[in-house]
N, C-alpha and C positions, 0 to 999 in steps of 0.2 A: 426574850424572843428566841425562836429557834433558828437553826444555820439554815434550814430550809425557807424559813420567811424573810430571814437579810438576806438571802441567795434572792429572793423572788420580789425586794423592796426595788424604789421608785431609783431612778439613776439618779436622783438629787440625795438617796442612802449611801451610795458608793462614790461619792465628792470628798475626796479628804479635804479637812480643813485645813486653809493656809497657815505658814509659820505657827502649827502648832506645839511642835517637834522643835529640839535645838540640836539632834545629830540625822543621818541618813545615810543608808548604806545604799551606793544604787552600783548600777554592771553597766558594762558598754552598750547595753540593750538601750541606755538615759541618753546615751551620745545624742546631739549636744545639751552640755545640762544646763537650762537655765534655775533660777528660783524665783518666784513658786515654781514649781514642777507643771507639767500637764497633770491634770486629773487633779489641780488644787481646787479649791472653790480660789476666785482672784477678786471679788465684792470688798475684801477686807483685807487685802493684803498691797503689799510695796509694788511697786513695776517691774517686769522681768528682767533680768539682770544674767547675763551667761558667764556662766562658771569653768575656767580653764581646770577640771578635776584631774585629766587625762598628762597634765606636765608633771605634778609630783605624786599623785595618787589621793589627795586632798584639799578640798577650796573651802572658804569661808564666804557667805555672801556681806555684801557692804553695808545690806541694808536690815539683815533682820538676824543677823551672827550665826545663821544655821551655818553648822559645819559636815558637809558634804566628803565622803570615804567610796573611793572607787574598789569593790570588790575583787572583782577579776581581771 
């Protein structure tokens, strides 16, 4: 598929899927960060859960071990 046609696919194309990743780099732009994220699909995934990233620079969620890295 071209980057022109994922540009112009359906918004159910541009859903990341939940916990499918086990690291994530996100910015202060995430503040506050829960996991899933916004913009996860949440059908299949654990209940939201907010992640204190901002005290040491790194959280782990409880429920699905993604390990969350505050950028900047």
């Amino acid at each position: 598929m071209s980057a022109t046609a994922a540009a112009a696919g359906t918004p159910l194309d541009r859903i990341l899927p939940a916990n499918a990743e086990h690291r994530y780099n996100v910015t202060r732009a995430d503040l506050p960060l829960s996991c899933p994220m916004p913009g996860m699909s949440l059908w299949n995934s654990h209940p939201k859960v907010y992640l204190p990233v901002e005290a040491t620079g790194t959280a782990q969620c409880p429920y699905c071990s993604a390990v969350y890295t505050l950028t900047d």
